[in-house]
C-alpha positions in Angstrom: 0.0 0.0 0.0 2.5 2.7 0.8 4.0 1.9 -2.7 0.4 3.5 -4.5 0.6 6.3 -1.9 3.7 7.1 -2.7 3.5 7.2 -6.8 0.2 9.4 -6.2 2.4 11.5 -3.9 5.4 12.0 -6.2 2.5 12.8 -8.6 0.6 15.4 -7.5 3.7 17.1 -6.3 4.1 17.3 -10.3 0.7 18.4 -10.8 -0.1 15.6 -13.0 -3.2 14.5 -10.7 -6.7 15.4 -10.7 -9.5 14.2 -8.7 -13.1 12.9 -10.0 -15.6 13.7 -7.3 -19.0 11.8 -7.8 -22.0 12.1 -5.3 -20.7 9.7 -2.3 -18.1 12.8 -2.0 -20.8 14.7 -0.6 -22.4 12.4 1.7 -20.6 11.9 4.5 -21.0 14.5 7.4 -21.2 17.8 7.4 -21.7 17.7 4.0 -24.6 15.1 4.6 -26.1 15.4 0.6 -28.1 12.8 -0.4 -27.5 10.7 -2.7 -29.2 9.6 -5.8 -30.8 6.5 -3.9 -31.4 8.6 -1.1 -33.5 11.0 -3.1 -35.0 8.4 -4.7 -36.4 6.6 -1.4 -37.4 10.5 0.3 -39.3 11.6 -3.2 -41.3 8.1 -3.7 -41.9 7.8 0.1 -43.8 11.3 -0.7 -45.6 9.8 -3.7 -47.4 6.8 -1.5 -48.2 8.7 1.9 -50.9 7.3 2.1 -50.0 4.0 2.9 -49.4 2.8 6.1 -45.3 3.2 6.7 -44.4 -0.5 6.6 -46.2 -1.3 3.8 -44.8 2.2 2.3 -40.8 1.2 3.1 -41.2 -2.0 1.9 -42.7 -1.3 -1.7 -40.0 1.7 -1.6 -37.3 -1.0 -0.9 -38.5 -3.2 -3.9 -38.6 -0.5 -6.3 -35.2 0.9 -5.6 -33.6 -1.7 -8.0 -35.8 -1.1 -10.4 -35.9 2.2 -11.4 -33.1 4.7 -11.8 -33.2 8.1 -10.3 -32.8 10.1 -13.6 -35.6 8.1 -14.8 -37.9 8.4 -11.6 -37.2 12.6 -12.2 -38.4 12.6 -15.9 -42.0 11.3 -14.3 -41.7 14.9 -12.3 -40.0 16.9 -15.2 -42.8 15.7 -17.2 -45.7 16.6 -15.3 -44.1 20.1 -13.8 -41.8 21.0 -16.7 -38.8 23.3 -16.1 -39.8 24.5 -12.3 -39.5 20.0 -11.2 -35.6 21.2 -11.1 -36.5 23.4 -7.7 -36.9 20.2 -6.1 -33.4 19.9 -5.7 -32.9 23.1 -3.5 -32.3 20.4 -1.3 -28.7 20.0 -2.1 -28.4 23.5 -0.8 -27.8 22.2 2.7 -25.0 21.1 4.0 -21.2 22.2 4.4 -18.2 20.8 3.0 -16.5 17.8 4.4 -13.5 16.9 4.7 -12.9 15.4 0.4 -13.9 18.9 0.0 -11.3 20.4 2.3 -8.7 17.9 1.3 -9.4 19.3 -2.6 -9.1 22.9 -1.3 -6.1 22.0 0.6 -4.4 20.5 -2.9 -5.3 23.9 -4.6 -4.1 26.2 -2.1 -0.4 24.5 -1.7 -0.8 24.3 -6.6 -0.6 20.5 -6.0 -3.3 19.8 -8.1 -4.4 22.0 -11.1 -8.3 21.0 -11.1 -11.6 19.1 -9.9 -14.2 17.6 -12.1 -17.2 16.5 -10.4 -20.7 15.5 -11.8 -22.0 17.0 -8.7 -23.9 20.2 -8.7 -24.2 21.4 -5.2 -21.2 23.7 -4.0 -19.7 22.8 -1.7 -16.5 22.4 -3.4 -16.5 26.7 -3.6 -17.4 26.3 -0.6 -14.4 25.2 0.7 -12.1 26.8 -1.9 -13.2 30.0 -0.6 -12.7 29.3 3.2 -9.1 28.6 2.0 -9.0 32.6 1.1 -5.8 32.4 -0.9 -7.1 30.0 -3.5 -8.2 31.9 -7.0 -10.6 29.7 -9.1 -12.8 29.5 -12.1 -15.9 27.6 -12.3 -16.8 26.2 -15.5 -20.6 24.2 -15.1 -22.4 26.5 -18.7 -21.9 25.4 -21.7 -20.1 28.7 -23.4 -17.5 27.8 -20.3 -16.5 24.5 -22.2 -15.2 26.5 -25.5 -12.3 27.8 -23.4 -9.0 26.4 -23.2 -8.2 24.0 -20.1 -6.5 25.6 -17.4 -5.1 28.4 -19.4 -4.7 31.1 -16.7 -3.1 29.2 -14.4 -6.0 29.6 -12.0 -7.5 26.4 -10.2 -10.5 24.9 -12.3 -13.9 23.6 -10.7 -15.4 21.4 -13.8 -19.2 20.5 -13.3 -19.9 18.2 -16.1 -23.5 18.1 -15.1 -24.1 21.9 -14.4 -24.4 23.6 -11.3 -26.8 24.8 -8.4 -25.2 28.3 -8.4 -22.7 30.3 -10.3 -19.4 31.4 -8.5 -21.3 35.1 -7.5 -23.3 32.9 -5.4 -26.9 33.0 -8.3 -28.9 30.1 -8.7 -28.6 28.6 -12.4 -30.7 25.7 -11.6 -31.2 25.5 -15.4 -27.6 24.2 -16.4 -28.3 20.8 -14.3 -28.7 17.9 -16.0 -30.6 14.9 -14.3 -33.5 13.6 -16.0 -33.1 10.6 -18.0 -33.6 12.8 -20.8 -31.2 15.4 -20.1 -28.3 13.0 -19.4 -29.3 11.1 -22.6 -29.1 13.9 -24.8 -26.0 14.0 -27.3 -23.4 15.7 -24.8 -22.4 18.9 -26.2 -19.4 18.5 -27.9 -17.2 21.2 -26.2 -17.7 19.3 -23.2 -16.8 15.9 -25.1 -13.3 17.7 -25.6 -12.9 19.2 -22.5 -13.6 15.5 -20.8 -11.3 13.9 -23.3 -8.3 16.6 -22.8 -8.4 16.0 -18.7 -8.6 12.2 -19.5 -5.5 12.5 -22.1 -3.3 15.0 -19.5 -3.6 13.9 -16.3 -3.5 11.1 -13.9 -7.3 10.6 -12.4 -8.3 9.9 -8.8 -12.1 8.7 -8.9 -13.9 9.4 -5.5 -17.3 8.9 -4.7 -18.7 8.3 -8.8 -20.2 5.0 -9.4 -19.4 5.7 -13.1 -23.2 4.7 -13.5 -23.0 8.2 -16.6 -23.7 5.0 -19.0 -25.4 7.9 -21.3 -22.5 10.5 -21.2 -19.9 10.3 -19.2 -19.0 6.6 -18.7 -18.6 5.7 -22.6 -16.0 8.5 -23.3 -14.2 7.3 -20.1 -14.0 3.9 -21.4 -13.6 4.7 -25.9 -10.7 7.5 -24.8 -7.1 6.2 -25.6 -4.4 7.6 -22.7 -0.8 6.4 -21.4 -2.5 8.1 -18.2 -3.4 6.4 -14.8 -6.7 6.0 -13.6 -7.3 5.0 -9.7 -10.3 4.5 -8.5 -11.9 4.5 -5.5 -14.2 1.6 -4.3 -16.0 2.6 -1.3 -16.5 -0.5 0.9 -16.4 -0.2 4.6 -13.7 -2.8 5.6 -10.2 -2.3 7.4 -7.3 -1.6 5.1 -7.2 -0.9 1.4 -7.1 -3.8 -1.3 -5.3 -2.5 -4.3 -6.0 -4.3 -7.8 -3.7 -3.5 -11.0 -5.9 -3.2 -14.3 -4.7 -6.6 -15.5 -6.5 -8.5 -11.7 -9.5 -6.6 -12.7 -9.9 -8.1 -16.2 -9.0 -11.3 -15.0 -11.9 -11.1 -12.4 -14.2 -9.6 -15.3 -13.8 -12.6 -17.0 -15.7 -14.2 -14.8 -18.3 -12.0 -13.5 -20.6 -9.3 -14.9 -18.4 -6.3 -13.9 -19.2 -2.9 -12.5 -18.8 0.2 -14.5 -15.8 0.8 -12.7 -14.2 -2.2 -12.8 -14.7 -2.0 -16.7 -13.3 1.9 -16.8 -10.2 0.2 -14.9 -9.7 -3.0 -17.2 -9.7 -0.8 -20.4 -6.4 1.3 -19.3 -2.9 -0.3 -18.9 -2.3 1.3 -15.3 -5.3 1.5 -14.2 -6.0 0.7 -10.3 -8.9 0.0 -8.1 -8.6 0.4 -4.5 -11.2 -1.2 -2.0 -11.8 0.0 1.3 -12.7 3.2 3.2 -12.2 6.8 1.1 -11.5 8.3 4.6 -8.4 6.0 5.0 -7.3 6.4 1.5 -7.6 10.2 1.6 -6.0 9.8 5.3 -2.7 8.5 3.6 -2.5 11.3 1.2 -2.7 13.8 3.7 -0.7 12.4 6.3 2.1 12.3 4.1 1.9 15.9 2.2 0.4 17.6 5.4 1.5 16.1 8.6 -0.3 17.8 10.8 -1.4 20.9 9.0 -4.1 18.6 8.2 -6.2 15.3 8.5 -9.6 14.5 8.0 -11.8 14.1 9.6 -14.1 10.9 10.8 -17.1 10.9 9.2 -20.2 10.3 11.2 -23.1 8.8 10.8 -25.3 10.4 7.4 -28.6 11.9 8.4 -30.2 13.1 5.3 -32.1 16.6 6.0 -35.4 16.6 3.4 -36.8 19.7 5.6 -36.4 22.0 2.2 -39.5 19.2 0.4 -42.1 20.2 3.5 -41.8 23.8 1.7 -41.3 22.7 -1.9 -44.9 24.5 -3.2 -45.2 22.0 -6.1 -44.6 19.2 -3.5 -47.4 20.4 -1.4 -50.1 20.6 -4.1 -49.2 17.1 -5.2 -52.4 15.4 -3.6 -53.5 16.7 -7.6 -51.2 14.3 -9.1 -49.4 11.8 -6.5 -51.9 8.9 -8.2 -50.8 9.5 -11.1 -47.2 9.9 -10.5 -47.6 7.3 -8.6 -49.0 4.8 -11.2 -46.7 5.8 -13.7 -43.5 5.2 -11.3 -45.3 1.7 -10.9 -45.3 1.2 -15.1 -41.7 2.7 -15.1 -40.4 -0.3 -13.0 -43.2 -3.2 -14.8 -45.2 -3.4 -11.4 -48.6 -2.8 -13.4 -51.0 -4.0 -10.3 -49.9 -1.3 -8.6 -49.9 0.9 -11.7 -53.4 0.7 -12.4 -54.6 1.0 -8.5 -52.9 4.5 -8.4 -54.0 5.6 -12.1 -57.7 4.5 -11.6 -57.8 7.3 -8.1 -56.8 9.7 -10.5 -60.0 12.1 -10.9 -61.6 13.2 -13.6 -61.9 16.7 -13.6 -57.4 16.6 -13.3 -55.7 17.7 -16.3 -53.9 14.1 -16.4 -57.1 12.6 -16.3 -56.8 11.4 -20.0 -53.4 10.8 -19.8 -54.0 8.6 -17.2 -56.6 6.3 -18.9 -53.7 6.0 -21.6 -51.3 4.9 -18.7 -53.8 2.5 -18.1 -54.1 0.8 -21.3 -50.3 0.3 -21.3 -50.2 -1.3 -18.3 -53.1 -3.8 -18.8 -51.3 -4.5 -21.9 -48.9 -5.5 -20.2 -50.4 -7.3 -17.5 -52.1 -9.8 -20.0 -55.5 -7.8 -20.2 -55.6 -6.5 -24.1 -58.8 -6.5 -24.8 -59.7 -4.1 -22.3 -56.8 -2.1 -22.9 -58.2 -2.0 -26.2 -61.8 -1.0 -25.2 -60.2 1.8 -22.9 -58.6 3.4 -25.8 -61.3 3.1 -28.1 -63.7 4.6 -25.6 -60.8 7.7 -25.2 -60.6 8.2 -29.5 -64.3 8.2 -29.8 -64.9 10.5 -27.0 -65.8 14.1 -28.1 -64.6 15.8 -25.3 -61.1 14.3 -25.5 -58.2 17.1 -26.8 -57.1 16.2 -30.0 -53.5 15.7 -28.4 -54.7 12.6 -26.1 -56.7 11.5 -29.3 -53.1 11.7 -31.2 -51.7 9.1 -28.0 -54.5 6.9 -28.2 -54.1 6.3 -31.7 -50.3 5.5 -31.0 -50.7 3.0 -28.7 -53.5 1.8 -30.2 -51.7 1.0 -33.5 -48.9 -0.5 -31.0 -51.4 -3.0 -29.3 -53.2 -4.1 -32.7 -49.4 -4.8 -34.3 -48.8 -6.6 -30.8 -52.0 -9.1 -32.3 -51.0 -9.1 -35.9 -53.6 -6.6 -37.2 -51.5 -4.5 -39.7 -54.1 -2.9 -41.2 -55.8 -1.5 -38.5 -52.6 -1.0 -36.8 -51.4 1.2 -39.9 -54.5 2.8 -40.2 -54.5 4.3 -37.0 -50.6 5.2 -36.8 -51.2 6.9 -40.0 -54.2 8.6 -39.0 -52.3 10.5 -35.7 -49.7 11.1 -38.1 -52.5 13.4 -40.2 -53.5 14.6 -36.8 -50.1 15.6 -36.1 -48.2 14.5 -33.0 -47.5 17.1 -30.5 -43.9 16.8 -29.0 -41.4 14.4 -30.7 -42.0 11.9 -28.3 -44.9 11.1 -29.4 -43.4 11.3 -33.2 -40.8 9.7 -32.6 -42.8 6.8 -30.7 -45.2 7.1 -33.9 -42.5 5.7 -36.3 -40.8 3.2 -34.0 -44.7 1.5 -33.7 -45.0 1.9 -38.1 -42.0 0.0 -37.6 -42.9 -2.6 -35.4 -46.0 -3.7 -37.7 -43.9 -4.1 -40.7 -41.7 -6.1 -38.8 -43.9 -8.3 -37.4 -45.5 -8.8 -39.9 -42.2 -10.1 -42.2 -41.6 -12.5 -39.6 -45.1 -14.1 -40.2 -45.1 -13.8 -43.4 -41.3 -16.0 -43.2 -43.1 -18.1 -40.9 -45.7 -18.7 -43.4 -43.8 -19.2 -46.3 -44.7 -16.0 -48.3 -42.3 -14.5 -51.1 -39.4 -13.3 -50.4 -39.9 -10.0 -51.9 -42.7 -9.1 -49.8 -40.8 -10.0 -47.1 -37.8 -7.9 -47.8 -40.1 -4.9 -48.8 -41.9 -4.7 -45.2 -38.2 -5.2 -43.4 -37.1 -2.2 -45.2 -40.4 0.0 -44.8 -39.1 -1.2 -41.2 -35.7 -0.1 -41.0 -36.9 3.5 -43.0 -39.1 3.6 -40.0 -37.0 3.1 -37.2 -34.1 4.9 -38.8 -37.0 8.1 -38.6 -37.5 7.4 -35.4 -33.8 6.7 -34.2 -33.2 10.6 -35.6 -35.9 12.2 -33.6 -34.9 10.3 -30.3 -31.5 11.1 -30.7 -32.6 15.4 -30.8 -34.7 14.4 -27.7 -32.5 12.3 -26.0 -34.5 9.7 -24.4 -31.9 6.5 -24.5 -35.2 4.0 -23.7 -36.8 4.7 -26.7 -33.5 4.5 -28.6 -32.6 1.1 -27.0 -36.2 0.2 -28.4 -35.1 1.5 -31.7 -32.1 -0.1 -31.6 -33.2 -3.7 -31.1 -35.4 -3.3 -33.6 -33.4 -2.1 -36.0 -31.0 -5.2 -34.7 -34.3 -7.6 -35.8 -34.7 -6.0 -39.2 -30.9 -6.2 -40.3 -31.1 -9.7 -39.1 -33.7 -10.8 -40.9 -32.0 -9.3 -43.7 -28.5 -10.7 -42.9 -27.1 -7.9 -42.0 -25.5 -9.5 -39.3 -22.9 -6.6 -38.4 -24.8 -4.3 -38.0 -27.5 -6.7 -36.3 -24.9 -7.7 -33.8 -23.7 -3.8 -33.0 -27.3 -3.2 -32.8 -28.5 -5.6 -30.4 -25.8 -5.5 -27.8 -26.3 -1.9 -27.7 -29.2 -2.0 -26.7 -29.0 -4.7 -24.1 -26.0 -2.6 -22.7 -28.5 0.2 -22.5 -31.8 -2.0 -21.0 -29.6 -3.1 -18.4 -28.0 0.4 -17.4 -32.0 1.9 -17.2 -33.2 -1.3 -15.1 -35.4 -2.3 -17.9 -36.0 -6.1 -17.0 -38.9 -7.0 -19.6 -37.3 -5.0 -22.4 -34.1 -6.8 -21.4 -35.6 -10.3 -21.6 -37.1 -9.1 -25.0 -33.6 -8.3 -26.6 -32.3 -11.3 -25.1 -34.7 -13.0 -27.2 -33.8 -11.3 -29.8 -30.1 -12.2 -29.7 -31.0 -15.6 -29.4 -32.7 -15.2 -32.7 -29.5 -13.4 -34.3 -27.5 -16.4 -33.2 -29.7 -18.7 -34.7 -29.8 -16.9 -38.1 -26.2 -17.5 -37.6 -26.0 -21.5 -37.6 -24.4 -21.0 -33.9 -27.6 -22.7 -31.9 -25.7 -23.3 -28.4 -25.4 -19.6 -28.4 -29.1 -19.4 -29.4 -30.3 -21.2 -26.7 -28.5 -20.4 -24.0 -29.6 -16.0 -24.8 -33.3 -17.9 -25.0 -33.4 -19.4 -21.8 -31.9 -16.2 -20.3 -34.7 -14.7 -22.2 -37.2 -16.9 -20.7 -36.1 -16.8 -17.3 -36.5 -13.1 -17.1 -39.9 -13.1 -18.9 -41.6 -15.7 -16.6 -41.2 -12.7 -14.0 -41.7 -9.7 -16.1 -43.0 -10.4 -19.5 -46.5 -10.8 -20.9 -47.8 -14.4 -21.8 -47.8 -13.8 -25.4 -43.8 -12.5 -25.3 -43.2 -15.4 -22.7 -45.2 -18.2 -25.6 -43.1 -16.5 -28.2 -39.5 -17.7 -26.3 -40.8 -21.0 -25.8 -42.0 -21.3 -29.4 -37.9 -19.8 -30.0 -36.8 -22.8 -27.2 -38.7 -25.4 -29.3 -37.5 -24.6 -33.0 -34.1 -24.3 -31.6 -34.0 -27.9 -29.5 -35.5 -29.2 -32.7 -32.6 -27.9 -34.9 -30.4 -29.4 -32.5 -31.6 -32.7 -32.7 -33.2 -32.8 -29.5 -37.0 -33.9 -30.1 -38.2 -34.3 -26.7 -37.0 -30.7 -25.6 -38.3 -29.6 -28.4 -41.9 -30.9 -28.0 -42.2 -30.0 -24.4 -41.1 -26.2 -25.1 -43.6 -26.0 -28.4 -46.9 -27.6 -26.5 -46.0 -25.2 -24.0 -45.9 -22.5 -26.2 -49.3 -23.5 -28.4 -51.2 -23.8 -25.3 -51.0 -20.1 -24.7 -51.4 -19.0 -28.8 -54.5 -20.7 -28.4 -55.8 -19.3 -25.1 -54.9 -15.7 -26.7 -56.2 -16.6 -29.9 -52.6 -15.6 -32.0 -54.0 -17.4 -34.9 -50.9 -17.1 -36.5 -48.5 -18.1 -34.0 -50.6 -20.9 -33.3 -50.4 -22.4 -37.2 -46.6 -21.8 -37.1 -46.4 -23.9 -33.7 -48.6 -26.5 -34.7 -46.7 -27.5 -38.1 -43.3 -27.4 -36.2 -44.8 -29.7 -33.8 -46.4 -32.0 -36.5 -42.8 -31.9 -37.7 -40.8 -33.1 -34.9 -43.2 -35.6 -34.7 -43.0 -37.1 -38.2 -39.3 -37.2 -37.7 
């Protein structure tokens, strides 16, 4: 251990070190900040106050793995637009800490030209300017990325994510980025550079950051090419520090599905990560460059003050729309029971009333119940009181659910009737294409499963791909990396079907990468699938089946019965191919008993033949 102390010693004494400061900086006491779990557990504890506090904690518990924060404060940003950011006045508390007065210690003594942090409260000035001799800029805007990297000489604050307030002390709440949206959005590209530049010119201590920026941050971090040294911290409360060189790491990756960190680590050539406490780890550092000018202190216990929500107006007039925040936090992390208990206490004179019958629909989609989906949505389009913008909706998930049950034509005649109406928000356009999409490419693999032409096959798998490529532009302006894993994966379908199968392949494993980073466990299972099918395409079958029993595994807990049948009609074909006939008839009976109790006509012919098959052989 003293050997890493020592290198990062002789290093910053060259000012070739920077530190990365991610939100665990900011936790521990006085600084006390929550983090983004934190929030998450205070903000949906508010949504379901009216259930009794055990019951409460526990559904909080279970739906903290399931839903990311940037995610969970779209649902907000969507219902109160730009002024949902004021919720996060409550990272205005707190005072800096001792990673912050360690930082400002490196500064004043010019060990240490710069901090980058995806943090946005302050109290990294904070402690710069208790220091008093320390000059500093503070870079957070956008215009602040054109300029050169630490050209004056001055110490350099770099917020990647924006910042609460500016360094005269004004609130610029507006330059934070935290909804899924936001941090999904292309990253500007001034900031791209100046991220690259501190990656390609210093040495990088990571403290506190999970490296969970899969959207921004994190895939620069791992595609940029330095000689440089990355060390990162791995907070675990344990005595003594465990130390792993980049090539231990890999080794261990190998075997296990590895953190974002311990990938960032793997993909340099001295790269480090240390386990243990960040107190003792910073303790070293200062105990050898300080002595006793300096030493942190112990952190304490972290007790979270959420006092700033009991004043937060918009917080306080959400008995309006808690139900239907609510449900839709529910749909965000597939729990559609409680989705539809919440959305149906929504009342009717609220202005998410309508949206709120669409919510439902999606969710008794998804919870095997179509055909009342469908009625709900009907009853929504047909209603003359209903704006035209809901009507648009409807129409869009309507086409969606008819595609889900191989009716094209209807499916395309209401898609192409919201188009005429005109979609109000590229969302909705972009979610408009993306569902044309999906009925020309269900319907190709029908029609292959029927035996149709070629050519008509090939014509609806490249009205497809025109389709999603539509759609993958207008998500891409909006930012929403859900909808383009969606895109993706079926754009991933359509090349394979083609045999494409390079681009299928980059396709496909993009979006899982990205399902997987968002928590998305039924669209997970579905690409899954859908790799199986790539594989199988392929001739590689022990590939194919292993994705589809991965695939099915998942979708027994969060898939619908007709995407569940669908896998096990995938199991059968494949055990068949591979010579394994009993397999192969157990996984195709299973999968024709539920075409025929959802009456997928279709499916059901396909599956019957196969099985006729296997039987004749």
């Amino acid at each position: 251990m003293k050997s890493i102390f020592s290198e990062i010693i002789e290093k910053l004494r060259n000012g070739q070190v920077i530190f990365f400061l991610g939100a665990g900086a900011s936790a521990d006491a006085p600084a006390n900040l929550p983090i983004s779990s934190a929030l998450f557990r205070e903000f949906a504890s508010r949504l379901l106050i009216s259930d009794p506090e055990r019951k409460r904690n526990q559904i909080v518990s279970r739906l903290e793995g399931k839903l990311r924060f940037e995610v969970f404060f779209q649902l907000f940003t969507n219902v109160f637009s730009e002024s949902a950011i004021d919720m996060l006045g409550i990272l205005e508390s707190g005072q800096p800490n001792y990673i912050h007065a360690f930082i400002a210690n490196l500064a004043s003594q010019n060990l240490s030209p710069l901090v980058a942090t995806t943090n946005f409260d302050s109290l990294l000035e904070k402690a710069l300017v208790s220091q008093g001799s320390v000059d500093f800029d503070l870079l957070y805007s956008s215009d602040d990325f054109k300029k050169p990297l630490n050209k004056n000489g001055r110490f350099q604050v770099i917020k990647l994510h924006g910042s609460l307030r500016n360094k005269s002390n004004e609130k610029v709440y507006n330059s934070i980025q935290i909804s899924i949206n936001q941090v999904g959005r292309n990253i500007e590209k001034d900031k791209i550079n100046c991220f690259k530049m501190i990656l390609k010119k210093y040495d990088i201590i990571f403290v506190g950051y999970s490296g969970m920026d899969d959207f921004d941050l994190l895939p620069i971090l791992l595609k940029t090419k330095s000689d440089k040294s990355i060390y990162w911290i791995n907070h675990i409360s344990v005595p003594g520090l465990n130390v792993m060189r980049s090539h231990d790491v890999t080794r261990r990756l190998d075997s296990v599905a590895g953190s974002n960190c311990e990938k960032a680590v793997s993909s340099r050539k001295n790269g480090y990560l240390i386990e243990g406490s960040t107190s003792s780890f910073i303790s070293g550092i200062t105990y050898q460059l300080f002595k006793d000018r300096m030493r942190p202190q112990k952190s304490r216990r972290t007790i979270y003050d959420f006092s700033y929500l009991d004043n937060w107006e918009k917080l306080c007039e959400l008995p309006t729309y808690r139900n239907y925040l609510a449900g839709m936090m529910f749909i965000e992390a597939g729990e559609y029971k409680h989705a539809l208990k919440y959305l149906r206490k929504v009342p009717a004179e609220s202005d998410r009333y309508h949206m709120s019958i669409i919510q439902q629909a999606v969710a008794l989609k998804y919870s095997n119940s179509a055909e009342t989906a469908r009625d709900l949505l009907v009853q929504l389009i047909n209603n003359a009181s209903t704006p035209q913008s809901i009507v648009t909706k409807a129409l869009i998930q309507l086409g969606f659910l008819e595609s889900e049950h191989n009716n094209f034509t209807i499916a395309r005649r209401h898609l192409f009737r919201a188009a005429r109406m005109g979609p109000e928000n590229d969302t909705d356009l972009s979610t408009l294409h993306n569902n044309l999409g999906i009925s020309y490419l269900i319907e190709s693999e029908l029609f292959e499963l029927s035996g149709k032409p070629r050519y008509t096959i090939t014509y609806r798998l490249n009205r497809a791909i025109e389709s999603f490529n539509l759609a993958r532009r207008i998500t891409i302006r909006m930012g929403n990396p859900y909808q383009l894993a969606n895109i993706d994966d079926n754009l991933a379908l359509s090349y394979g079907f083609l045999g494409k199968f390079k681009q299928a392949k980059s396709k496909h494993f993009e979006a899982l990468r990205n399902y997987r980073s968002l928590y998305q466990r039924r669209e997970e299972a579905s690409c899954l699938d859908n790799i199986g099918v790539f594989y199988k395409k392929q001739g590689n079958y022990p590939l194919a089946l292993r994705y589809y029993l991965d695939a099915h595994k998942m979708k027994e807990k969060y898939s619908t019965l007709r995407r569940l049948a669908l896998t096990k009609h995938n199991l059968g074909e494949i055990y068949y191919l591979s010579g394994d006939k009993k397999n192969a008839l157990k996984w195709l009976l299973e999968a024709k008993s539920i075409f025929k109790d959802e009456n997928l006509l279709h499916y059901l012919d396909s599956v019957s033949r196969m099985i006729e098959e296997v039987k004749s052989t």
